[in-house]
C-alpha positions in Angstrom: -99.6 54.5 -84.5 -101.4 51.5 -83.5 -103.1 51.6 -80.5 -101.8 48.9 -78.0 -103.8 47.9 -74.9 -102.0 47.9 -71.2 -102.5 44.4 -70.4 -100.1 44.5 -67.5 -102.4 44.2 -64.6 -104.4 41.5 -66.3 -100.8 39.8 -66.9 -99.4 40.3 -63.7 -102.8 38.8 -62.1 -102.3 35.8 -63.9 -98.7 35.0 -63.0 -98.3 32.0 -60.5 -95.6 32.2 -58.1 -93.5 28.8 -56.7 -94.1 28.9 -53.0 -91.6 30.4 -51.2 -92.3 30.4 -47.3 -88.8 28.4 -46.8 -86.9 31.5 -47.8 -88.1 33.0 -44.5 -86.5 30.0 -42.3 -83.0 31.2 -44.6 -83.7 35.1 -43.9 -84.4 35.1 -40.3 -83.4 31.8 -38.8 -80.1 31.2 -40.9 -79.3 34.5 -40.6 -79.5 35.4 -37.3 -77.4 32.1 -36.8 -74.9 33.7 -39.6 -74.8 37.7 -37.7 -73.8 35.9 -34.4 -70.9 33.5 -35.6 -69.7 36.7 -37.8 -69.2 38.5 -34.8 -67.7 36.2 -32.8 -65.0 35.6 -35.4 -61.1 36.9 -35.2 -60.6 35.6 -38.7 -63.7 38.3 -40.0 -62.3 40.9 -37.5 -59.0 40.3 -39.0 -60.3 40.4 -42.8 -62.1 43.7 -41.8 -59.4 45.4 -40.1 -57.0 44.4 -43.6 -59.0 45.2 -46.0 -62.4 46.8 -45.4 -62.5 49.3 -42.4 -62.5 52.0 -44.8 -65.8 50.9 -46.5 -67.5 50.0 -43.6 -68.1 52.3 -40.2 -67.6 49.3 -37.9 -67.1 45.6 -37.6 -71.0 44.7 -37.1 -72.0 46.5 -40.3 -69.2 44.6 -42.0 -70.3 41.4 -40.5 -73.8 42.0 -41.3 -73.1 42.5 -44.7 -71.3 39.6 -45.0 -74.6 37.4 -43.5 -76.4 39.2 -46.1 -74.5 37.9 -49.0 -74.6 34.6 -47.8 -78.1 34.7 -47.2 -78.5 35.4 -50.7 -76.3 32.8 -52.0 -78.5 29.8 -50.1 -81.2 31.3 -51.6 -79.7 31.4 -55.3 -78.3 28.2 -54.8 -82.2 26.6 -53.3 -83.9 28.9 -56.3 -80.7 26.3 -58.8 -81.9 22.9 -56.8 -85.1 23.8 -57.8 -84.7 24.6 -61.3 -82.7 21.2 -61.5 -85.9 19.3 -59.9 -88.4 21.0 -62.4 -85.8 20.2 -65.4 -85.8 16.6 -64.4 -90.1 16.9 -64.4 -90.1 18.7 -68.1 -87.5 16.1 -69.4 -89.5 12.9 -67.8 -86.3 11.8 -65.9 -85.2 10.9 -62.5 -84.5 13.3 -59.5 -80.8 14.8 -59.4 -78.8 13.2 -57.1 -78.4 15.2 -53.9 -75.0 16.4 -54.7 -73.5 17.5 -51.5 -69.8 19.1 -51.5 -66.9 17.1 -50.0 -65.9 19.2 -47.5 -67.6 22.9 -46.7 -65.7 25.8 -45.6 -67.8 26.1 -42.6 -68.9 22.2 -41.9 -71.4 23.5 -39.8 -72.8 26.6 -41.5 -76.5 25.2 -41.5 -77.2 23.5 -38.0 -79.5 20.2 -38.0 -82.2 22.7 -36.3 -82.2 25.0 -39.5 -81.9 22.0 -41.5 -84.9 20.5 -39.8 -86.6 23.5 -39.8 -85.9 24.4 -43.8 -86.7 20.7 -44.7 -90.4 21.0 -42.6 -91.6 24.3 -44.4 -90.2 22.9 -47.8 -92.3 18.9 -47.1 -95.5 21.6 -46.3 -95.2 23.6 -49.2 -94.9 21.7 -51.8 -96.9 18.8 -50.5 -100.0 20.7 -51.4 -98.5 21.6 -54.8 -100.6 20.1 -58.0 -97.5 20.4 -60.3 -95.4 18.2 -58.0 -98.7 15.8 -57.1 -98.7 15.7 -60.8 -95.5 14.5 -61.1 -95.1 12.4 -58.9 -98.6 10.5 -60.2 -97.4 10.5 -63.9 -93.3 9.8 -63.5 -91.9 9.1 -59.9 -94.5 6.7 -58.8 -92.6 3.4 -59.8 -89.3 5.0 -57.9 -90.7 6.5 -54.9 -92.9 4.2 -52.9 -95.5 6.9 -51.8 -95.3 10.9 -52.3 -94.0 11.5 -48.6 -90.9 9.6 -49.8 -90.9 11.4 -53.1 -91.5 14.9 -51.6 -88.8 14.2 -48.9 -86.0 13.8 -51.5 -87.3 17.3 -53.0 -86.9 18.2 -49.7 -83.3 17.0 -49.3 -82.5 18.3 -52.6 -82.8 21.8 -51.5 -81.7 21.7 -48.1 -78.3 20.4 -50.1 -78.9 23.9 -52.6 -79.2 26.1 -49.3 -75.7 24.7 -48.4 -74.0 24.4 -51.4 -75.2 28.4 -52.2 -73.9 29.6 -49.0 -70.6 27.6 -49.3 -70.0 28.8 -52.9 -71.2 32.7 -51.6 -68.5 32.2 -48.7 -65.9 31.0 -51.1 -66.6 34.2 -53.3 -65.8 36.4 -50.6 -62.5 34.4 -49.5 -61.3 34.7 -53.0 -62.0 38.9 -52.7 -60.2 39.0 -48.9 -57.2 37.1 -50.9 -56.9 39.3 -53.6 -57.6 42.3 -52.0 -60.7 42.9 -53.9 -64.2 44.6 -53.3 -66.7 42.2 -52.2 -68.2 40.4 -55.0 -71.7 41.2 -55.9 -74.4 39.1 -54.4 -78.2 40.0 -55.9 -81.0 37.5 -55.7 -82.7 35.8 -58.7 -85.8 37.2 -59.6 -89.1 35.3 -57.9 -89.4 31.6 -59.4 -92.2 32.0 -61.9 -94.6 28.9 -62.6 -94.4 29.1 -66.2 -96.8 25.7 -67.5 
């Protein structure tokens, strides 16, 4: 047998993580805002009563679970706006268009003041990025007139993912109430790796 040397702390030191200080605006501000609206909610008292009282010990442990699960689906669906923004970098073309759903089942799910807040954190962060300095120096310069304007659409891009993953997590759970199925699952994608 050939010996094979452990490399995994050397590898794991090397690994470069995306910045991901914005997911802490979704986890504490978005979901406090989510616990309180769920408990305020006939409809989710009603849906809890039906169908889930058995699973859960009481209403606020069903409700947090629920803010849970759509906590995790902005997230997935910020982690997908950003994949789409560095596939648009790798294949040299422009942004995605901020692609923002016709009508949400809660219009107001993310107030301007998370918004604002989400959109602040994400302008910081990757503002000091070199990989999106980069790009914006080698393929977005001709569309953007400065990098504020280009980092702002980034920005806009996945405020629009926080939304569109929470609607589409919501939706999930609709379609379970209606069918009288368990919840559907709801598990993060793993940390964004920087993998160039």
């Amino acid at each position: 047998m050939h010996y094979m040397p452990d490399t995994e702390d050397a590898d794991s030191a090397a690994e470069k993580f995306w910045p991901e200080d914005y997911k802490r605006v979704i986890r504490e501000d978005f979901r406090q805002l989510l616990g309180t609206r769920l408990n305020e909610g006939k409809d989710w008292q009603r849906i809890y009563q039906r169908q889930y009282f058995e699973k859960f010990a009481d209403f606020s442990q069903f409700a947090g679970k629920i803010a849970d699960m759509v906590v995790i689906g902005a997230e997935n669906g910020v982690d997908d706006a950003f994949d789409d923004i560095i596939n648009a970098f790798l294949t040299e073309t422009p942004l995605p268009a901020v692609r923002r759903y016709a009508r949400y089942i809660w219009p107001q799910a993310l107030p301007q003041k998370v918004k604002n807040r989400l959109r602040q954190v994400i302008v910081d962060e990757y503002s000091r990025d070199e990989i999106y300095n980069y790009a914006y120096n080698a393929g977005y310069q001709d569309s953007y007139r400065n990098f504020s304007e280009f980092i702002e659409q980034i920005a806009r891009l996945a405020v629009t993912g926080v939304e569109n993953g929470a609607d589409d997590m919501l939706a999930a759970i609709y379609r379970s109430s209606l069918t009288s199925s368990p919840l559907p699952p709801a598990r993060r994608h793993p940390r964004r790796l920087k993998s160039w």
